[in-house]
ROTOR-81313 format. One record per residue (C-alpha): residue in one letter; y negated, x, z negated. Coordinates in steps of 0.05 Angstrom, whole numbers, plus 5000, padded with zeros to 4 digits. Example, Ala and Ser with C-alpha at 12.3 -4.5 7.8 and 13.67 -1.06 7.14 Angstrom:
a509052464844 s502152734857 
This chain:
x559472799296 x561673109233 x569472969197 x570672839124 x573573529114 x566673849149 x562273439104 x566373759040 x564874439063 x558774319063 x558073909003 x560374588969 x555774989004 x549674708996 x551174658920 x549573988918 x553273618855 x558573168875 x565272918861 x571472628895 x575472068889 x580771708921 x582571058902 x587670638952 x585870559016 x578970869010 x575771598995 x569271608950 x564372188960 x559872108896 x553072388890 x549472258820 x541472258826 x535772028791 x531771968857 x535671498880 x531570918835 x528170388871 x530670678937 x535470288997 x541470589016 x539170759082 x533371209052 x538871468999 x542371669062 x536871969081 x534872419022 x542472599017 x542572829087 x536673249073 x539773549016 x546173689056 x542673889122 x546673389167 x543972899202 x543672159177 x546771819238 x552972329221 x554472059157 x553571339184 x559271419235 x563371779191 x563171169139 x565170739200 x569971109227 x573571349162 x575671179099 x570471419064 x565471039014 x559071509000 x556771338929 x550071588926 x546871198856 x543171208801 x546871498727 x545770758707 x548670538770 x554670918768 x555970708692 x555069988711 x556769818783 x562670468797 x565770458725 x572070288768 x571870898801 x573871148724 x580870818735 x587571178733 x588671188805 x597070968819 x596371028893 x597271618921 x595571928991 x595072539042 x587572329043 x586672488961 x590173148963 x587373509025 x579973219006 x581173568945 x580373078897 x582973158834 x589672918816 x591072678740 x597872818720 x600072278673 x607372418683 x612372658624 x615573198628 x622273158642 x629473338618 x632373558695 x629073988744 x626273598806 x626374038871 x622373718936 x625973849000 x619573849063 x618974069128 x612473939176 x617274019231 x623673589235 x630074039262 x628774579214 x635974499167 x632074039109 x637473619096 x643374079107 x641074599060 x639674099005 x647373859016 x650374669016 x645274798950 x647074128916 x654474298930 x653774998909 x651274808838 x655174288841 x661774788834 x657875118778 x658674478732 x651474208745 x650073468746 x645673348814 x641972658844 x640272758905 x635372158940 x634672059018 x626671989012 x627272129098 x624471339103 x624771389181 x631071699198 x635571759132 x641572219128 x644372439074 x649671929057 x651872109130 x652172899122 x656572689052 x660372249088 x659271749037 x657370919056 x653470619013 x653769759011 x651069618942 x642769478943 x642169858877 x645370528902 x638470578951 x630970678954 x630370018996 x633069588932 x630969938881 x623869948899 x623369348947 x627768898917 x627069238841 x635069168838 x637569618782 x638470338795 x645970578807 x648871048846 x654271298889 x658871968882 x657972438937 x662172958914 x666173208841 x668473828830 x671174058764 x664673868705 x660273878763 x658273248808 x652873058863 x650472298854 x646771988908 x641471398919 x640471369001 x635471059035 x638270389056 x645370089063 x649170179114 x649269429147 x644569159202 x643768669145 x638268999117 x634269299187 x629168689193 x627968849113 x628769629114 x623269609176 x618769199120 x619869689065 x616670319111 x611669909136 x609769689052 x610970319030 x605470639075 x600070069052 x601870078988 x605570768943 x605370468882 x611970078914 x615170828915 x611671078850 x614370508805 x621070638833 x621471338828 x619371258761 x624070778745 x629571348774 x628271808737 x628571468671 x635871348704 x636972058716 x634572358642 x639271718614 x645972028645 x644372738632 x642872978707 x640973708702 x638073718770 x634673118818 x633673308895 x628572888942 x630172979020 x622772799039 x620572569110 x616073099154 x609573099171 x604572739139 x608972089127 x605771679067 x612571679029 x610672469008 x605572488957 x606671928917 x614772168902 x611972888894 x607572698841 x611672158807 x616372668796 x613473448799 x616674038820 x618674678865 x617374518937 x622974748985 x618674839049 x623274929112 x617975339166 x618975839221 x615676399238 x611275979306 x604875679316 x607774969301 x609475089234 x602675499225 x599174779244 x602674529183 x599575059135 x595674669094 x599474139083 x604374619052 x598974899008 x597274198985 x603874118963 x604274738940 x598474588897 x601573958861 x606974258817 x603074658746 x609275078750 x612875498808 x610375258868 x616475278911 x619275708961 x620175719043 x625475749082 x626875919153 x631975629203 x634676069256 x638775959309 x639276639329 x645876989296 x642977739311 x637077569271 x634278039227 x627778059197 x626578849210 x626578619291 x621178139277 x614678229324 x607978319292 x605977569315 x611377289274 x609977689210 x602877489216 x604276789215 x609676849157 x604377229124 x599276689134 x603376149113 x604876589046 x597676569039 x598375769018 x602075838948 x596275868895 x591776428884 x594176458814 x602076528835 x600677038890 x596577518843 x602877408791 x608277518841 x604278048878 x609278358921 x614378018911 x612777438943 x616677649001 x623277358953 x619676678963 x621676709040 x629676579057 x632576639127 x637876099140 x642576089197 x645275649246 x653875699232 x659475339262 x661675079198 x655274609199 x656374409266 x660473779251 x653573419218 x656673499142 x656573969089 x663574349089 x667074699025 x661775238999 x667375779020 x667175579083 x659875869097 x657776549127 x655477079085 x648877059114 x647676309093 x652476399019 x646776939007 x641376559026 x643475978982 x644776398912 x638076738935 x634075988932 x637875948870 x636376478845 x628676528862 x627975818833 x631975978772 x636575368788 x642275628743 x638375908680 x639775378632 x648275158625 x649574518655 x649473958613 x656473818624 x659774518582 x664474948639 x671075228600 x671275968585 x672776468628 x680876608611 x680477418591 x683077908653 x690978068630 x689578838666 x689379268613 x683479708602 x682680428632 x677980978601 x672881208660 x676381938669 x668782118670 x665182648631 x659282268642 x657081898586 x657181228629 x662980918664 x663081078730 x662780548788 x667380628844 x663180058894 x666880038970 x662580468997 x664781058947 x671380968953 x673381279016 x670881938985 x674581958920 x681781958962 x684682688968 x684282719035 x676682429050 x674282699115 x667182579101 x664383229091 x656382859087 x653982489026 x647582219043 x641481859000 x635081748977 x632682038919 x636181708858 x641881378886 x646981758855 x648482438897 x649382868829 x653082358792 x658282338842 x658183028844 x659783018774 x665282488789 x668682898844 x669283528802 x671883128740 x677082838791 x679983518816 x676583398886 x672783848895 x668884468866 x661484578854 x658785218895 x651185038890 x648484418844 x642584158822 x638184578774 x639884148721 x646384068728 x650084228663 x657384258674 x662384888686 x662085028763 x656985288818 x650385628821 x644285258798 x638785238847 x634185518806 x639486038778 x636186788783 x642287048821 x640986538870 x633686648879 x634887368896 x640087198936 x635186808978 x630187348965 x634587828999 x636887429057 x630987139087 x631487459146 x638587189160 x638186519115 x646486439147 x648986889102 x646986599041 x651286159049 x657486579068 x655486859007 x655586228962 x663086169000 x665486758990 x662786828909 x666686068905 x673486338936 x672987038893 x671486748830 x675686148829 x681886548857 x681687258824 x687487578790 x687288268774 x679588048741 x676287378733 x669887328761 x663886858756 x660386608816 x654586918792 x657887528776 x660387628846 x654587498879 x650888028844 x656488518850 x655188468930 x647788158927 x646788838973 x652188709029 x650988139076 x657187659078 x660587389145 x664386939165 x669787529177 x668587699108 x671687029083 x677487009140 x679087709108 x679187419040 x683186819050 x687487279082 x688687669025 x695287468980 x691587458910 x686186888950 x692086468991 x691785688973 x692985159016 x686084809014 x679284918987 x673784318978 x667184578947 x660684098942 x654284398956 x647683928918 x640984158898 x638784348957 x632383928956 x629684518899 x632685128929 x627785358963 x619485338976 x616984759024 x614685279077 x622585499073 x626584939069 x626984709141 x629885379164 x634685399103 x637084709127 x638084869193 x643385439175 x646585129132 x647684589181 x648785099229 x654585449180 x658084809159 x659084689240 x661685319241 x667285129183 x668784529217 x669684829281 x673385429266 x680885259270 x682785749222 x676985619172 x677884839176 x684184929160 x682985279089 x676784949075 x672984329062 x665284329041 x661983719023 x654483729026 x650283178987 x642583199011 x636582749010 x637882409084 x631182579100 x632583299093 x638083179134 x634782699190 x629983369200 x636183939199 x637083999263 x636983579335 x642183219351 x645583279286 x648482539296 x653982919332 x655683299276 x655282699229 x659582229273 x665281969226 x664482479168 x658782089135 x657581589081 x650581329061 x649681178990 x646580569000 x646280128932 x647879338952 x645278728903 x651978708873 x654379378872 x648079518834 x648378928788 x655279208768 x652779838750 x647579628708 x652679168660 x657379788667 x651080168629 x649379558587 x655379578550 x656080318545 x650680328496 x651180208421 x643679958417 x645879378461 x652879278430 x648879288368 x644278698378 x647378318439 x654678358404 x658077758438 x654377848503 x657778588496 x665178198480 x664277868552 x662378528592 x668378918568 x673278288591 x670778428661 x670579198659 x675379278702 x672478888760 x665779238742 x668479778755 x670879628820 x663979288835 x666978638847 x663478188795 x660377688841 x652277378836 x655776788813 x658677158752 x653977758741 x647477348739 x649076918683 x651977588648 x644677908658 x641877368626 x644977388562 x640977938548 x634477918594 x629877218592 x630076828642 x622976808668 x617777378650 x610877068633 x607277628659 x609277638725 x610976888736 x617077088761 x624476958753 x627377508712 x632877608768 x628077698813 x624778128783 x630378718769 x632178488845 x625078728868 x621279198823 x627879678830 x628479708906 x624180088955 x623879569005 x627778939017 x631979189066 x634079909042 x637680058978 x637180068903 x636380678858 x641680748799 x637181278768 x631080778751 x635480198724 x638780878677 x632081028661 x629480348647 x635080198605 x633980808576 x627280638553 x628479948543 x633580348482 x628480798456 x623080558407 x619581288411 x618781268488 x616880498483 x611980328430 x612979588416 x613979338340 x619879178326 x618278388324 x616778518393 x624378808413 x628078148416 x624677478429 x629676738421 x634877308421 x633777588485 x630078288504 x622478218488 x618078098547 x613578658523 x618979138511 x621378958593 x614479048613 x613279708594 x620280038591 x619179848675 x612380218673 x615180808637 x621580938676 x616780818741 x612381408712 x617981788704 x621581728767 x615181868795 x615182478747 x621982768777 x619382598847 x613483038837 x617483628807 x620583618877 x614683558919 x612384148893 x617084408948 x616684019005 x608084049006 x603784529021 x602685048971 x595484958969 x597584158948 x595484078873 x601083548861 x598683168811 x591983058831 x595082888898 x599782308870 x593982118821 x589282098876 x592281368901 x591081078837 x587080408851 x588180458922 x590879818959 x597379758982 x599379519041 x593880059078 x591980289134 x593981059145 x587881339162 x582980989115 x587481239062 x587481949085 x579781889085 x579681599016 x585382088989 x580782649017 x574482338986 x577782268914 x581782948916 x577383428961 x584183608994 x582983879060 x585283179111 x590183539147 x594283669081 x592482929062 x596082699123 x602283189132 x603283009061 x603282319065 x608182409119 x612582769081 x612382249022 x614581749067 x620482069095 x622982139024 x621281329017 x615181298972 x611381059031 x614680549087 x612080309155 x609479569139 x613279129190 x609978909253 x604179309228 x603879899275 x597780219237 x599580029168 x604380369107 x606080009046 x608680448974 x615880328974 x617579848906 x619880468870 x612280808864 x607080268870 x606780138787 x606980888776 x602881048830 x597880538799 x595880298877 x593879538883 x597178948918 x593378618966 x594878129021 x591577539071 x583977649088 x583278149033 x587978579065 x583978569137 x576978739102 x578879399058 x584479659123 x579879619174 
């Protein structure tokens, strides 16, 4: 016994010449062959078996067991006697797209976006998260018909709450009775409305005829073509900006035919369990039937701890799998951010009741998920048709930044409990780029605190540079008791800053007792002292990730760990003094054991949210003349909301739409939304934070026509920033992050590390990997001794340029930030398995 989808395969392996075709009911599998002349279709058989290497009596039974014709003829023949076959085919079928057979798209394109709503499984949310979406746009000002397609068990004009009597307001009379096509309001709000045609009316009137209408509508899907056709001439009539079709699951007949009458994203609602695996190619053939985006996938939990860093390694294999089903093409485009194209949705007791409630009334969980389908799909790229009214200007006046930084500074929630007087964090924690200096910067602008050590290049009045002279020898001199190096910062900070009879610089008392070791008596004495009294002193020690060598660092940590417990402990000492420390938190997670102790409620993590960083970037947008310049009115709307942007507290609802006055809103490259793509290409990983210095530096770039080389036809395209010019001003402030990454890991590696032919070493290298094939291949390309391959490595992920891959015990993946400017490939599926293992 052999099936259809056997004799395929083989059909393609055995190179034979062949086409399919599917023409309602039947399947046509057609061989072309000049020895097929003066021969009987059982000896055709016969030589086509051969040629196939199956046996004869196979394709016999499959002929009489399926719907399958085997055309095996002459040229003449199939001119003459199959010219049928030649036909536009109108009837559509499960059987036609998983046999592969080519589908000719005839349709028009059309003035609203179509979205197809599908799940395999029934249960998973379909039907509710088309309502909350429809409704969410709906408030935007967008026109949306939405059509209960479920032929079996209908719902939507239930979940709206909405009956619907009239024969022309539903599938069952528009296509079975060919009534004209009306509809009936689900919900208005403001410009915006949600139309809907249900399934059937609701009357027992109509169940002897509604139970006809599925049983034609499987025989026959030209009865659901023609009407869908007929719908959407409707729908581009009266200016719909969006139609949504709630389709039935599984492999009902009703699917196809309405997904290719009228094309578009598929919303595929799967879990992360072998039952929705089963359905995996059925999702890619509908995947497959849309020319552009493919659609998304979403996943229903009813789990409210949920979170997708607890997910087990079976689950992530089978979300990975069913990844695996969008088209080759839009997975090599997409590349790693394909992950966006999978949104967890939640079960909520607002949605308990059966119908959609007001859009406010959602968690945050499922209110992010929704602007993130949104979002993904570019649903709100284009202005409704229906125009909103402006946004009224904020009556707040205006404040300057009180920054000495040349952009305006953003005070997000999480930054705020350190700018008050009387903060007690005393530990600023972050990666690499999220903002430690700057709000070092921001702190000593404010009055709140002092510099006593700062970043090498940190050019404002205050502290010791890191790579200051005085400081090195300093260091030099204390290395047998690193502890005192810092009393002796201290005590240079309270000298210098409090002198009378002579003003002193830091540097210039720490060279005047560079030969006396400092202790913590030494700075109880001075405070003591009448010419040093004050009531409080806060100093901020930075720069800490370049004072010192790599093979010195981990002691110099742990005393000044060490000291600051000391300050905080000391009654008299806490008392008088404050020091806030702002390090790498990997340099921190390594200090010392148990340091969660010390940490406990004097910490914040600079950790960069979606909107907080969104806010930042428009703060930077319109601080620059080049934008202001060429983006003038865009410019005009930023500074009405500079106060909120300040504050962080422009929404995704507000600050999308603002990003897109300047940005595109899909890059051709990458086949990506543009939102997506400053979502993804700036973050390490999906779950950690953003980095404020890569959007400074893109924008940066994207500003500079001598660091960018694009002509200047190239800078602006239908008004809006060139694609080219986004393209590389990404690669180049990649490269250069990477740049000021590698000027630090010059000391946190080994010595005997040549840097750059380290970090150029994983160029072409796939990403995600498996750890030791990539130390073998690092050692192979660099000659680098393995051990230093590995403790390296190791190192480079506890700063974040490498991450665990989830569920993959053995396997890293290069955080977002480094994979362009590390130049390491993306790879996924079956690929993946082969070069890992």
């Amino acid at each position: 016994m052999i099936t259809t989808h056997e004799l395929i395969a083989k059909l393609n392996e055995s190179g034979v010449e062949f086409s399919v075709k599917y023409l309602h009911p039947n399947l046509y599998i057609i061989n072309v062959d000049e020895r097929y002349s003066n021969t009987e279709n059982d000896q055709r058989i016969e030589l086509f078996a051969a040629q196939v290497n199956i046996a004869t009596q196979d394709f016999i039974e499959l002929e009489h067991n399926s719907s399958i014709q085997l055309c095996l003829v002459t040229p003449e023949e199939r001119n003459s006697d199959y010219s049928f076959l030649d036909e536009e085919n109108k009837r559509h079928h499960w059987i036609e797209v998983l046999s592969g057979a080519k589908q000719e798209n005839t349709n028009t394109a059309r003035s609203f976006k179509t979205l197809h709503f599908y799940g395999y499984k029934g249960g998973q949310a379909r039907s509710t998260v088309l309502g909350v979406l429809s409704k969410f746009l709906a408030d935007q000002g967008y026109k949306i018909l939405i059509i209960d397609a479920d032929i079996e068990a209908p719902s939507l004009d239930k979940i709206f709450q909405t009956k619907t009597t009239r024969l022309s307001e539903t599938l069952l009379g528009i296509c079975h009775f060919r009534t004209e096509v009306s509809t009936a309001n689900a919900y208005t709000q403001k410009n915006g409305k949600i139309d809907l045609i249900a399934c059937r009316p609701d009357n027992e009137t109509f169940d002897i005829d509604f139970s006809t209408f599925s049983l034609h509508t499987s025989l026959d899907p030209v009865i659901l073509k023609n009407g869908l056709t007929r719908i959407g001439d409707f729908a581009e009539s009266f200016g719909y900006d969006f139609v949504f079709i709630d389709h039935r699951t599984g492999i009902s007949g009703s699917v196809i035919p309405l997904a290719l009458s009228l094309p578009g994203p598929v919303i595929s609602f799967a879990r992360r369990d072998t039952q929705s695996l089963s359905g995996a190619r059925i999702f890619k053939s509908l995947f497959n039937l849309n020319s552009g985006p493919p659609g998304i996938y979403v996943s229903f939990s009813l789990d409210p701890e949920f979170k997708r860093t607890g997910l087990s390694q079976e689950a992530l294999k089978i979300q990975e799998e069913l990844l695996m089903q969008f088209p080759e093409g839009f997975r090599a485009d997409v590349e790693d951010a394909i992950d966006s194209y999978w949104i967890d949705w939640f079960h909520n007791k607002s949605l308990v009741s059966g119908t959609i409630p007001d859009i406010r009334k959602l968690n945050p969980e499922n209110l992010s998920a929704i602007r993130e389908i949104s979002s993904v799909l570019g649903l709100s790229n284009e202005p409704p048709h229906l125009s909103k009214p402006e946004t009224p200007p904020i009556d707040q006046p205006l404040t300057s930044s009180g920054s000495t930084d040349p952009g305006i500074y953003l005070e997000a929630d999480f930054l705020k409990r350190l700018l008050s007087p009387n903060s007690p964090i005393n530990y600023i924690l972050g990666r690499k780029g999220t903002g430690k200096t700057r709000l070092v910067r921001e702190l000593h602008a404010r009055g709140l605190g002092r510099p006593i050590l700062t970043a090498a290049d940190y050019n404002h009045d205050g502290g010791i540079g890191s790579a200051a002279a005085c400081f090195k020898t300093l260091v030099d001199r204390r290395r047998g008791s690193p502890q005192s190096i810092w009393c002796a910062l201290l005590h240079a900070a309270i000298e210098s800053n409090y002198a009378t009879a002579q003003t002193l610089t830091m540097e210039e008392s720490i060279t005047k007792n560079i030969d006396r070791e400092i202790t913590f008596q030494d700075i109880k004495t001075l405070l003591n002292d009448q010419n040093y009294q004050t009531d409080h002193f806060t100093f901020l020690v930075d720069g800490i990730e370049t004072a010192f060598p790599s093979n010195e660092i981990k002691k110099n940590i742990e005393s000044l760990f060490s000291f600051l417990l000391t300050i905080q402990s000391d009654s008299f000492l806490s008392q008088k003094i404050t020091i806030r420390l702002f390090i790498r938190s990997d340099l921190a997670k390594n200090a010392i054991e148990n340091i969660e102790q010390q940490l406990d409620g004097r910490t914040i993590n600079l950790v960069w949210d979606e909107q907080s960083i969104f806010n930042f970037v428009l703060l930077r947008i319109n601080q620059k003349n080049w934008f202001r310049t060429r983006f003038p009115e865009a410019c005009e709307k930023l500074k009405l909301h500079e106060d909120r942007l300040k504050s962080g507290n422009i929404t995704a609802d507000e600050y999308e739409p603002l990003l897109m006055e300047f940005f595109p809103l899909k890059l051709r490259a990458s086949n990506i939304q543009t939102i997506t793509f400053l979502r993804t290409y700036f973050s390490d990983t999906v779950d950690s934070t953003y980095s404020p210095r890569l959007y400074d530096r893109f924008l940066e770039f994207l500003t500079d026509r001598e660091k960018v080389r694009v002509k200047e036809s190239e800078i602006l395209e239908s008004h809006r920033l060139g694609q080219k010019l986004i393209s590389q001003a990404h690669q180049a402030a990649s490269e250069y992050y990477l740049s000021e990454v590698s000027a630090e890991l010059k000391y946190m590696l080994n010595p005997e590390v040549d840097i750059q032919k380290f970090t150029e070493g994983f160029n072409g290298l796939s990403t995600p990997f498996n750890v030791e094939v990539c130390v073998r291949l690092l050692h192979e390309k660099t000659r680098i001794e393995t051990s230093l391959v590995r403790e390296s490595m190791n190192i480079m992920k506890d700063i974040g340029m490498f991450e665990l891959r989830p569920g993959f015990s053995e396997q890293w993946r290069v955080g977002r930030l480094f994979k362009s400017s590390l130049g390491m490939k993306y790879v996924r599926g079956t690929k993946l398995t082969s070069e890992v293992n």
